[in-house]
C-alpha positions as CSV (number, residue, x, y, z in Angstrom):
1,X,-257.3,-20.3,40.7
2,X,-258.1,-16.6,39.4
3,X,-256.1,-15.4,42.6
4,X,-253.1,-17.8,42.1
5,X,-252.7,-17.8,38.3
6,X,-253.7,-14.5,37.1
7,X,-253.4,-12.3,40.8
8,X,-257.2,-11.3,40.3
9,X,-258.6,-9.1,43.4
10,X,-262.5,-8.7,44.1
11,X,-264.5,-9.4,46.9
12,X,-263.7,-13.4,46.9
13,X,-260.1,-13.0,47.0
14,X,-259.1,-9.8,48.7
15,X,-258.8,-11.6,51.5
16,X,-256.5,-14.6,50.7
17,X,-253.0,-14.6,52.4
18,X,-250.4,-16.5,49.9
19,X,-249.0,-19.4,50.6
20,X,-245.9,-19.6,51.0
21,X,-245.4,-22.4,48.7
22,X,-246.9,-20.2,46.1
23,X,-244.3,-17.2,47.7
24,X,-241.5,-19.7,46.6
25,X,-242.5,-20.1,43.0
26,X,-241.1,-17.4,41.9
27,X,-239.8,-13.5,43.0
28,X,-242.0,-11.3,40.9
29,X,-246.3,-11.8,41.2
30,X,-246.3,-12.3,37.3
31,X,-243.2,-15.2,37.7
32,X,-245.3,-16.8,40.4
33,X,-248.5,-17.2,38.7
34,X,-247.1,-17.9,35.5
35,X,-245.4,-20.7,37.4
36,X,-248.4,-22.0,39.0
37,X,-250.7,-22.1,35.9
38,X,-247.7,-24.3,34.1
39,X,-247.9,-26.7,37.5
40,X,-251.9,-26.5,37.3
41,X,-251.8,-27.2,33.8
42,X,-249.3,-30.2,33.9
43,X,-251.5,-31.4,36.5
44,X,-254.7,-31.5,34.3
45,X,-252.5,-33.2,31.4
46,X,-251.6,-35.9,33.6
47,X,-254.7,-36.5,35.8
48,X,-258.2,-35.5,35.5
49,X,-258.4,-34.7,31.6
50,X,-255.7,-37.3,30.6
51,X,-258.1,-39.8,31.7
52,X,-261.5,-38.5,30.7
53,X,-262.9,-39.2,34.4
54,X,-264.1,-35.7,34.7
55,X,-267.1,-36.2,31.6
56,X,-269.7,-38.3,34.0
57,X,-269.6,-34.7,36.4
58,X,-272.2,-33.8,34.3
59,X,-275.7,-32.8,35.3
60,X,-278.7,-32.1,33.2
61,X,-280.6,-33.3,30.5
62,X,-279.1,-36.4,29.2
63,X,-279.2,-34.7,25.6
64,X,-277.2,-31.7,26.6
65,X,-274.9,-34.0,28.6
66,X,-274.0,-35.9,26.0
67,X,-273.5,-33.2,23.6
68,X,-271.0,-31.7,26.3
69,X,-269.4,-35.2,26.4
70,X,-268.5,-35.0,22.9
71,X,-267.9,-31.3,22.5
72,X,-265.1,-32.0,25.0
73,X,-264.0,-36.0,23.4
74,X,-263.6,-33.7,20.2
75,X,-261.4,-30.8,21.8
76,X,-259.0,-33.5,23.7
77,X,-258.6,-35.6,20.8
78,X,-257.8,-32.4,18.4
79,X,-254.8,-31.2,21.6
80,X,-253.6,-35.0,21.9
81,X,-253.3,-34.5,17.6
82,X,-252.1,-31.2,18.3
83,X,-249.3,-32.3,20.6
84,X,-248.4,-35.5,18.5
85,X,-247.4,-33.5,15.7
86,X,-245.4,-30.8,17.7
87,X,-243.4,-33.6,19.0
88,X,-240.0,-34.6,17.6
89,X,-240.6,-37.8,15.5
């Protein structure tokens, strides 16, 4: 993700060849990652976080767990708010 959305170099990534589907998302680096963090993102809206499935990935103590659980209910119930009232009634 650091390579594809924000073109970060070190010693994980120096390596990676693009692909070209990520060559066709755009002529400039900055257009393509800026493309593929909006495709990313829409993806996590409409899968994983949309549908809470990723808060029993947890592991540790079942206190900290659960505070993690509802640190995260919290921030996806304040963007769901968040995007309500942005949206054209």
């Amino acid at each position: 993700y650091r390579y594809y959305a924000h073109g970060e170099l070190d010693e994980w990534t120096k390596n990676l060849t693009p692909a070209q589907w990520y060559l066709d998302l755009g002529v400039t680096p900055e257009a393509r990652q800026t493309a593929y963090r909006k495709l990313f993102q829409h993806h996590l809206d409409q899968s994983v976080v949309a549908g809470f499935q990723f808060l029993k990935r947890f592991i540790g103590a079942a206190t900290w767990v659960r505070q993690r659980e509802e640190a995260l209910k919290e921030l996806l119930a304040a963007k769901e708010l968040a995007k309500a009232r942005a949206s054209p009634s």
